[in-house]
SEZA-233367 format. One record per residue (C-alpha): x, y, z. Coordinates in steps of 0.5 Angstrom, whole numbers, padded with zeros to 4 digits, always signed. Layout:
N
XYZ;...
This chain:
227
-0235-0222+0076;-0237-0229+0078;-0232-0228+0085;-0239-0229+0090;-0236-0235+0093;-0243-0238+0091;-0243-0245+0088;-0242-0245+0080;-0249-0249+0079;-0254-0254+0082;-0259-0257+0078;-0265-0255+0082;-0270-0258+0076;-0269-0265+0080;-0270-0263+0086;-0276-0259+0084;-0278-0266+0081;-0276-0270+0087;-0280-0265+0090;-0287-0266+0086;-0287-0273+0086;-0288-0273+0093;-0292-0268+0093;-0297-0268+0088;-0296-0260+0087;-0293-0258+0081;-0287-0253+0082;-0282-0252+0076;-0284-0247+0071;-0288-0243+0077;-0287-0238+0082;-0287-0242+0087;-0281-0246+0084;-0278-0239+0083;-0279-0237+0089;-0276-0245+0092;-0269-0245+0087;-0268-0237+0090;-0269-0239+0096;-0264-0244+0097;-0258-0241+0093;-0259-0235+0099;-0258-0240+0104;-0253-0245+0102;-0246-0245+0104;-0241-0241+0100;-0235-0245+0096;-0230-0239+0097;-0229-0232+0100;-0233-0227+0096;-0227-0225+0091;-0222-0230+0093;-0223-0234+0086;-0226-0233+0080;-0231-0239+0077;-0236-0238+0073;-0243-0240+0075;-0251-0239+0073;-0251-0238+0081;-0249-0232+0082;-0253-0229+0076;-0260-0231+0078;-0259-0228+0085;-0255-0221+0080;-0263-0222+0077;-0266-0223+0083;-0264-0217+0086;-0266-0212+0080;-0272-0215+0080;-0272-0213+0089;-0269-0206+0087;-0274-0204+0081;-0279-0207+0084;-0281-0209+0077;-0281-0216+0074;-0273-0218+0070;-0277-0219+0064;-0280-0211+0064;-0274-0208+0067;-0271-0210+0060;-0275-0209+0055;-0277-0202+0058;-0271-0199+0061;-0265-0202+0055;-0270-0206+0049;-0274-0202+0047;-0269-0196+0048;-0264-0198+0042;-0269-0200+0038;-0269-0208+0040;-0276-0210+0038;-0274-0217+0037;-0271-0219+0044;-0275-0222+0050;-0276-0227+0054;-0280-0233+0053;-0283-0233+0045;-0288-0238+0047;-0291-0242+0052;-0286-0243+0058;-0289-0252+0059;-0287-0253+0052;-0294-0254+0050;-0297-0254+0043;-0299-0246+0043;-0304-0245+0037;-0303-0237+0038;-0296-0238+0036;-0295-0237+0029;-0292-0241+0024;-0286-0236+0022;-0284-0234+0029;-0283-0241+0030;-0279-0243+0023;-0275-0236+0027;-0273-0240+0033;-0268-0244+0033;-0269-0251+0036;-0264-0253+0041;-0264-0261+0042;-0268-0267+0044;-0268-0266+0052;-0270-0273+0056;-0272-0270+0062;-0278-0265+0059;-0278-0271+0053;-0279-0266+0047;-0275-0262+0043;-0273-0256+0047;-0276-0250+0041;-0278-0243+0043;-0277-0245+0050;-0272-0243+0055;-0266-0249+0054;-0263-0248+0062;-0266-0252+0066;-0265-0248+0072;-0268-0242+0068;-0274-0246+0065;-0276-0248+0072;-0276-0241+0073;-0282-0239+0068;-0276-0238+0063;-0274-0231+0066;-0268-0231+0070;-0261-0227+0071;-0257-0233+0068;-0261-0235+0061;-0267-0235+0058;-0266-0229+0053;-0269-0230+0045;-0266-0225+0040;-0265-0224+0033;-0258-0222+0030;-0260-0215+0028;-0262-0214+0035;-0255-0216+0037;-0252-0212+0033;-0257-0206+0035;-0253-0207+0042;-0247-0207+0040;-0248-0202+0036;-0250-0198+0042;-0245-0200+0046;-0239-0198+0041;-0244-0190+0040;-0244-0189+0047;-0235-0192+0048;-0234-0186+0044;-0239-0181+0047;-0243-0181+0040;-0250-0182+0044;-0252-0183+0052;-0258-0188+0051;-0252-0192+0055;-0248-0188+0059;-0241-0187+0057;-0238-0188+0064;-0242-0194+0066;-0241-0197+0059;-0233-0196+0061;-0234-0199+0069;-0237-0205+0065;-0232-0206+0060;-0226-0206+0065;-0223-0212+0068;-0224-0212+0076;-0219-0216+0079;-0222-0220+0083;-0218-0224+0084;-0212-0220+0081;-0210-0225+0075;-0219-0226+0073;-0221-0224+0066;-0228-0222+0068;-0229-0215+0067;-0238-0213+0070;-0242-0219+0067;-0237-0219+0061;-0231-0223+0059;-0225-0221+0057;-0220-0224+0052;-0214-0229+0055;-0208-0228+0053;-0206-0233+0048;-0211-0238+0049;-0218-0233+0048;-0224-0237+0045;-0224-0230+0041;-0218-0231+0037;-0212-0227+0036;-0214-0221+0033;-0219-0218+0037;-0216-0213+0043;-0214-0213+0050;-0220-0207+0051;-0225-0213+0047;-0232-0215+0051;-0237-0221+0050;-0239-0228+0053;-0241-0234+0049;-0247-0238+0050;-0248-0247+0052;-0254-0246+0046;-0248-0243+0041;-0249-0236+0042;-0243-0231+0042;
């Protein structure tokens, strides 16, 4: 619900930065670097009480990613391909299409690539961002992390809404129907916040979802244009 209390973002890609020049060892894109960014999120000072406010972050995801990862004992990127990916038929959604250092990798196919939308020109890893986690937290990271870093297709997508509007109506369980409700529902926390589970939910009047979708509606939108 993004009501943590947890700051909203910090750019830990610097600091891991900062850090590797004085030390010599390399740390982003490393579990070493996952480990140091986890770390320092679970020891920082909130900004709120959790549930006093709601302010949208990355913060709190990574830890939402971290803690599925520490539950399942499973790394997030296996959880999802085995427990919803490969259940609805998703044979095109995962994380890191190529190589996480943004190196040239030969193995990777020529049509794969011209599927892959580049993002932009980034001048701290000095290339065009393609094939590559676009969030520089989630890049240093390795590129899975519970924020960003996802690829999908638009028929994957649309498998996934698909499902999740079969299981709504109690056409199929791949997605349990209460489960599917409990995550469309607005939380409340606090009482005038959108938010419902991870999904965000129409505002009235001045939704980035236009006007005609209903007060029952759940999506999200993405930094590198997704929706």
């Amino acid at each position: 619900t993004h009501s943590s209390g947890l700051r909203p973002w910090r750019g830990f890609h610097e600091l891991l930065i900062q850090r590797e020049r004085k030390t010599g060892e390399r740390m982003i894109g490393t579990p070493e670097g996952r480990a140091w960014i986890v770390d320092r999120i679970l020891r920082s000072a909130r900004v709120h009480e959790p549930g006093e406010a709601a302010v949208y972050g990355d913060l709190d995801f990574i830890v939402l990613g971290e803690l599925v990862q520490s539950v399942t004992g499973q790394p997030l990127d296996v959880f999802c391909q085995e427990q919803i990916w490969e259940p609805l038929g998703m044979r095109e959604t995962r994380f890191l299409p190529t190589a996480v250092d943004g190196s040239d990798d030969p193995a990777m196919p020529i049509a794969l690539r011209r599927r892959i939308a580049g993002a932009e020109n980034c001048p701290w890893r000095e290339r065009i961002v393609w094939g590559e986690g676009h969030d520089p937290n989630a890049f240093s990271m390795g590129g899975v992390a519970g924020h960003a870093g996802l690829f999908s297709s638009a028929d994957d997508v649309m498998r996934f809404a698909q499902a999740f509007l079969d299981s709504w109506h109690g056409r199929h369980d791949l997605l349990p129907q209460r489960w599917v409700r409990a995550f469309a529902e607005r939380q409340r926390m606090p009482e005038e916040s959108d938010w419902a589970l991870g999904w965000d939910t129409p505002t009235v009047g001045t939704s980035s979802s236009g006007q005609h979708f209903s007060e029952n509606s759940v999506g999200h939108l993405g930094f590198t244009g997704t929706s």
